[in-house]
C-alpha positions as CSV (number, residue, x, y, z in Angstrom):
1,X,31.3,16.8,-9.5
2,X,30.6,16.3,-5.7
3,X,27.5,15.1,-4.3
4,X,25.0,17.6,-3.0
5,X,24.7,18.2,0.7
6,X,20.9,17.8,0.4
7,X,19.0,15.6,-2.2
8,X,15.2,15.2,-3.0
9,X,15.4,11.4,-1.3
10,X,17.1,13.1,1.6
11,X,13.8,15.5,2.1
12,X,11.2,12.8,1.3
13,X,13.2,9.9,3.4
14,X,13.1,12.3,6.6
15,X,9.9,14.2,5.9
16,X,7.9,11.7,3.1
17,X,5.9,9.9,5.7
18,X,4.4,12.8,7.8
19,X,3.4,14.6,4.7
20,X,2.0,11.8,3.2
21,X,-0.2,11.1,6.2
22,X,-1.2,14.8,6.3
23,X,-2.5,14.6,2.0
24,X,-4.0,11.0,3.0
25,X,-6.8,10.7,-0.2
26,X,-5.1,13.8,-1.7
27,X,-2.2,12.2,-3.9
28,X,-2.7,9.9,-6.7
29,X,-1.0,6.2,-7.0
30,X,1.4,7.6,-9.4
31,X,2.4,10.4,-7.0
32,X,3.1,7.9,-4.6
33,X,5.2,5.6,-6.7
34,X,7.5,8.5,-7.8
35,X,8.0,9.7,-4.1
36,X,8.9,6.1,-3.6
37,X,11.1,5.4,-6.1
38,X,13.2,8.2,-5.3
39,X,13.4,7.6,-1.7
40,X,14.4,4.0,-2.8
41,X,16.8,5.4,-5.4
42,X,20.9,4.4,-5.0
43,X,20.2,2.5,-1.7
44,X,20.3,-1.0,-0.4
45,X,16.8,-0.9,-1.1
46,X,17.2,-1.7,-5.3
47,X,20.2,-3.8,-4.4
48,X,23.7,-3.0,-6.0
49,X,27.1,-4.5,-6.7
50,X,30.7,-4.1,-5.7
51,X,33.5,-2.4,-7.7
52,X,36.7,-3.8,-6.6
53,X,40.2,-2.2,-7.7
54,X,42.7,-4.0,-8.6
55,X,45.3,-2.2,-7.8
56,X,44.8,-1.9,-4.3
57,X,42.3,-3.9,-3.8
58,X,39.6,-1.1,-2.4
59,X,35.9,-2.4,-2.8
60,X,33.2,0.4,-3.2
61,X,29.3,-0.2,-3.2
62,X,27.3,0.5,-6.0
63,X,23.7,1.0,-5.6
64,X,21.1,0.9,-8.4
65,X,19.2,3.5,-9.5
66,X,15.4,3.6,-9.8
67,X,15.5,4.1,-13.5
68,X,12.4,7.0,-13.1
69,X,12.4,9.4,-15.1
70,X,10.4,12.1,-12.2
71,X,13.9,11.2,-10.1
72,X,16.6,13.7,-10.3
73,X,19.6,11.7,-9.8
74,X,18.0,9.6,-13.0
């Protein structure tokens, strides 16, 4: 299955801080912590580890995951 062109963290990473300013005193903590959880979600943020193969010897990075359950990758 191939990754989408556009995700959710895509749209809040590029657009999350203006429209949060804009609903300052309008969105609850828990709103908050979902939109940052997903914005944090499969990045550097979380942390990750590295899959080496050993055949060839090819490493590839793999992020965590948020874990919550309002994320759609999760």
């Amino acid at each position: 299955m191939e990754r989408p062109t556009l995700e959710v963290a895509d749209i809040f990473r590029t657009h999350g801080p203006a429209w949060r300013a804009a609903q300052r005193g309008r969105l609850s903590g828990g709103q908050l912590k979902v939109m940052s959880a997903i914005e944090q979600c499969r990045s550097a943020a979380l942390g990750g580890h590295v899959l080496r193969c050993e055949g060839c010897g090819t490493d590839q990075v793999s992020y965590n995951s948020c874990r919550n359950r309002h994320c759609p990758k999760c």
